[in-house]
Phi, psi and omega in degrees: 000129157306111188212148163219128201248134152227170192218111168305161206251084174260012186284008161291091205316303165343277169319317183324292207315295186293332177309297183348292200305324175261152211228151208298006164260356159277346218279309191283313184325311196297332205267333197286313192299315160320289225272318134000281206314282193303317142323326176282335173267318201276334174315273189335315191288297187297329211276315175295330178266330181313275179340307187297317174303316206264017198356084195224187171259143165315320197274074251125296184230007165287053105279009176256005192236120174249178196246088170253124293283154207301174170265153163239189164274015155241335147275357164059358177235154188202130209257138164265123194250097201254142175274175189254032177273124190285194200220145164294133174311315204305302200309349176232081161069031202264141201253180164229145185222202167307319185252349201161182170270148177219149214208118210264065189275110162087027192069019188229120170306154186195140157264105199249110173318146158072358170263168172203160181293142174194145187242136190266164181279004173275018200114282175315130160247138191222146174260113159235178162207166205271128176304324199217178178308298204294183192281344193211153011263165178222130165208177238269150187252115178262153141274187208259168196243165200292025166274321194288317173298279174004271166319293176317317179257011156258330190275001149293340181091011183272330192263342141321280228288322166302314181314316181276337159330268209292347171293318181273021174250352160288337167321292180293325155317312180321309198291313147004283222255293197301348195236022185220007179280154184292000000 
């Protein structure tokens, strides 16, 4: 699994100020919402890099990438999560040719032999292949799940420098908006 820890930039006389103002069941409330918000963001942002990597639709993999657990005012914390559940093969552009299928996972076209494109009578379509000479049994070919992009791309820092961007600049709306609320 993929997590990524970030941490606001409270070294600022701005913050300094409004931390001042509020006193501590507001003061976490304002911090639990900054922090939600910015989960919420920082999801979405990875789901856009994932996606852009695995030349895949957002909607393909934002359901692998989740919120553990939301913050409260009392933990201040909150986990962006990408799961290791592979993606079905058909989802990455995959063609059927002569020899086989071929399925563009992760940017690189790849050819997988001896498979076909085949819609099951429930519906589902898939890339599979025959486990034995005869016609059955058969099964379905996955690619790999959006943890392995995630880490790259945390461990490149694209998806942190955002993440710390948008927190502290959600902190400082909260603290705001909670220390000028009535």
């Amino acid at each position: 699994m993929s997590d990524l820890e970030i941490r606001a930039d409270w070294n600022t006389s701005e913050v300094r100020a409004l931390m001042r103002k509020l006193q501590p069941p507001r003061l976490n409330q304002a911090l639990s919402v900054s922090v939600n918000t910015t989960a919420k963001q920082v999801r979405t942002f990875a789901a856009r890099i994932v996606a852009k990597a695995g030349g895949l639709k957002r909607g393909d993999v934002d359901p692998s990438i989740r919120i553990y657990p939301h913050s409260t005012p009392q933990t201040l914390s909150a986990t962006v999560r990408g799961s290791g559940r592979p993606i079905a093969l058909i989802k990455f552009a995959a063609r059927q040719t002569k020899s086989g299928v071929t399925a563009n996972a992760w940017g690189v076209r790849k050819l997988y032999k001896h498979t076909f494109i085949a819609t099951m009578k429930s519906g589902h379509e898939g890339v599979f292949v025959r486990e034995t000479k005869k016609r059955n049994p058969i099964k379905e070919l996955w690619g790999s799940g959006v943890t392995q992009v995630m880490s790259q791309a945390i461990t490149m820092g694209t998806i942190e420098a955002d993440a710390q961007a948008k927190l502290t600049t959600n902190v400082v709306r909260q603290l705001k908006r909670y220390a000028f609320r009535g």
